[in-house]
Structure formats: C-alpha cells, structure tokens
N, C-alpha and C positions, 0 to 999 in steps of 0.2 A: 492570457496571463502567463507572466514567465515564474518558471520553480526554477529553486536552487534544488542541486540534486546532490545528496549524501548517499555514502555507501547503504545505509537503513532510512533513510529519511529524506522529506521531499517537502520542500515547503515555501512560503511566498511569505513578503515581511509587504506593507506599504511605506510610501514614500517617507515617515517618518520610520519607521524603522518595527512600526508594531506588525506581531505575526496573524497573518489574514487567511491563510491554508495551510493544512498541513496534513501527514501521514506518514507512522512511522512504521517499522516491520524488519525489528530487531531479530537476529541471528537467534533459532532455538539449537539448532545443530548445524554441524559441517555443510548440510545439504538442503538445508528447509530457515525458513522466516514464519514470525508469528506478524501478522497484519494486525494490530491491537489496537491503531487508532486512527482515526478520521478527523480531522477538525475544518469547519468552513465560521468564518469573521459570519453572524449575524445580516451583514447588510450585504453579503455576496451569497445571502440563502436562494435556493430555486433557480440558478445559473449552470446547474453543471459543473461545478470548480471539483466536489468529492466525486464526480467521475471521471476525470479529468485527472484528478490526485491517484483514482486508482489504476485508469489507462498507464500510466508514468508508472508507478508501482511493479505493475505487471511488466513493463520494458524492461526495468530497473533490474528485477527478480532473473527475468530471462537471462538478461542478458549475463547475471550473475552465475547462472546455471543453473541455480536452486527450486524448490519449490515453496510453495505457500500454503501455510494455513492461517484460517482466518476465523480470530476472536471477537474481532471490531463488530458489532450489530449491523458496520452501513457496510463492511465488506460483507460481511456474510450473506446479505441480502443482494446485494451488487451482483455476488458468484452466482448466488440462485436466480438473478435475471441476464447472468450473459455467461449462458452454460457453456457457448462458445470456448470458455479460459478455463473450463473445468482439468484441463491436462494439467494445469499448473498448481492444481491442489496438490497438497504431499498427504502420502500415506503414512502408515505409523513405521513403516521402517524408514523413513524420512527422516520423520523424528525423532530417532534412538539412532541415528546413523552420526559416528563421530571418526569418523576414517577422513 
C-alpha cells in the first residue's frame, strides 16, 4: 500500500479518493509528537496496514528527530509489543521541552 506522508500525518485515500488508512502524531512540543490516532478502512482490517502506519510513523518521528508518545490504544499496544522502538518514547522533559 502506498502512504502519502505529511509532516504529522500519513495516510492512504482509494482510488475514488475516500480515506482507507491513516495516523496522525501531531507536535506536543519542540521535541516530542502525541501518536493520537490510528485508523484502518473496515475491509483492510487483519492485513497489517496499522502496523505498517505505525512502522512509517516511527521513520517519519526519527527522521524528524523527535520523540513519541503515545495516546492512540493501537500505538500504545503496538509500543508494548515491539519494545524494540521503546528508545523513541519521550520522557516528560520531552514534553515540557520548548527550546
């Protein structure tokens, strides 16, 4: 599946133009993103697409330099199964960090 990829957001439309994935992970400070939401289209459930969304996410974040926290129930779950990315968590001076 190809994402369009936004500075906070990453998402797939179908060939009519309606939106079928998506995740966004809007700026809370200078140095940190909140991961807030996950969406997968109904008839691309059980494929992979929200790990996929969140793989992209985590590139997205790095590459930006920042870190992550995560409010979304399917990232927060995601983190606790691929402890692997746990470096990319921000801590709370992350989140008070406006330099």
């Amino acid at each position: 599946m190809e994402f369009t990829k936004n500075a906070n957001r990453i998402f797939a439309n179908d060939e009519n133009g309606k939106l079928i994935a998506e995740i966004t992970f809007p700026a809370i400070s200078d140095t940190a993103v909140d991961i807030n939401h996950t969406f997968v289209d109904d008839s691309l459930r059980g494929q992979g697409i929200a790990g996929q969304l969140m793989l992209a996410a985590v590139d997205s974040i790095r590459a930006q330099g920042k870190k992550a926290i995560a409010t979304c129930p399917y990232a927060v779950k995601w983190f606790e199964k691929n402890s692997d990315f746990s470096d990319l968590l921000a801590s709370s001076a992350d989140i008070s960090s406006n330099n």
